[in-house]
C-alpha positions in Angstrom: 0.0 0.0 0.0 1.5 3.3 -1.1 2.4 5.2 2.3 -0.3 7.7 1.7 -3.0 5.8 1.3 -2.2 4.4 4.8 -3.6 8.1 6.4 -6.1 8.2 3.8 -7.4 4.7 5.1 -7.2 6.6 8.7 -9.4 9.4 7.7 -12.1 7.1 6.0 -12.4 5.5 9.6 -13.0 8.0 11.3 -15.3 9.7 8.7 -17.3 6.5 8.6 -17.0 5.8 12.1 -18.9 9.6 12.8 -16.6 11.6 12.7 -17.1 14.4 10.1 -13.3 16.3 10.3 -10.9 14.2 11.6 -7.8 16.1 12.9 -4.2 15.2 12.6 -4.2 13.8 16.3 -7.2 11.8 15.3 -5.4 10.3 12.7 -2.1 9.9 14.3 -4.4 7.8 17.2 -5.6 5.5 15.1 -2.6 5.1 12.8 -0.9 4.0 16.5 -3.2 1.9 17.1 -2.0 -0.6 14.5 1.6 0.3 14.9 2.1 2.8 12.6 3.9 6.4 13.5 2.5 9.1 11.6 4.3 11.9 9.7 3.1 14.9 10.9 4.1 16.4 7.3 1.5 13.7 5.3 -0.5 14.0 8.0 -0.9 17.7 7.5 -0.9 17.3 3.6 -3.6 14.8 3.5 -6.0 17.1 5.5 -4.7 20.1 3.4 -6.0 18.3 0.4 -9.0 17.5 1.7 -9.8 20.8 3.7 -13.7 22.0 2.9 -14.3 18.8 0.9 -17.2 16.8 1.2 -15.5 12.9 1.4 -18.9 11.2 0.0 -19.0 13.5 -3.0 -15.5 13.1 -3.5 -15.8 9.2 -3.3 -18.7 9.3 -5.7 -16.1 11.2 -8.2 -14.1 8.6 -8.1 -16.3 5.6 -8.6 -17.8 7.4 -11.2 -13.9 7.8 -12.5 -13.6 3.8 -12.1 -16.3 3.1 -14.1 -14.9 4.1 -16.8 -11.6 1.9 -17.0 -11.7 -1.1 -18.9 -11.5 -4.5 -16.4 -11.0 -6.8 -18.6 -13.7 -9.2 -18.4 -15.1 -8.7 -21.9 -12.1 -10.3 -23.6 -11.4 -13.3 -20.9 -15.0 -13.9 -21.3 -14.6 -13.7 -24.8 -11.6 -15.9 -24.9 -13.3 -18.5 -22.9 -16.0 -18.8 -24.9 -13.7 -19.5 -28.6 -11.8 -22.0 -26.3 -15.1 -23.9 -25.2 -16.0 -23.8 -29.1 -12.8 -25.3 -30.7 -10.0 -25.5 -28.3 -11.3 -28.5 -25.6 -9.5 -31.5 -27.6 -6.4 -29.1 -27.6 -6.4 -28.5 -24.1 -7.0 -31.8 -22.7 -3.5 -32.8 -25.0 -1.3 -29.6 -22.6 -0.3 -30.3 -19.4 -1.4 -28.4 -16.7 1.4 -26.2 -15.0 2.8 -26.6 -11.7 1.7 -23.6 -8.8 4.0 -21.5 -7.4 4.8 -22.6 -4.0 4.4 -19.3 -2.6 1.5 -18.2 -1.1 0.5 -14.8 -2.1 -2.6 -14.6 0.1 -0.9 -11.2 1.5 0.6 -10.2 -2.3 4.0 -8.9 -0.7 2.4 -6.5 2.0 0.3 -5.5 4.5 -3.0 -3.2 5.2 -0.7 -0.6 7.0 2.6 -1.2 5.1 
């Protein structure tokens, strides 16, 4: 998780949680609660950025932002279906490869890393 995202995470808690303007103490609390010390320069940036914003509309924004970007699905669906039409006797000649044996239930990091 980028860095700043970690007192971005912070201030969604505590917006979500009731509280409609976190300060910089509230967010250095709950960022120690985890483990994490705060810099009181992102801290400061974060609510900089976000002074005299509404979060909900700005949240909306960017779902509505999301939406937009292409996911994907379309062409793996589309690439499973002309493999169910013509490619099963192909695939049941390959051999299926080997797993990694590394788990990557965590992907490399943490919620607060």
């Amino acid at each position: 998780m980028s860095s700043d995202l970690k007192y971005l995470a912070a201030y969604l808690l505590l917006t979500t949680g009731g509280n409609a303007a976190p300060t910089a103490k509230d967010i250095t609390e709950v960022l120690a609660s985890v483990g994490i010390e705060a810099e009181e320069e992102r801290v400061s940036a974060l609510l900089a950025e976000l002074e005299g914003k509404d979060i909900q509309e700005l949240i909306a924004e960017g779902t509505a932002k999301l939406a937009s970007v292409p996911s994907g699905g379309a062409v793996a669906a589309a690439g499973g279906a002309s493999a169910a039409a013509g490619g099963e006797a192909a695939a049941a000649e390959e051999e299926p490869e080997e797993e990694a044996e590394e788990s990557d239930d965590d992907m490399g990091f943490g919620l607060f890393d």
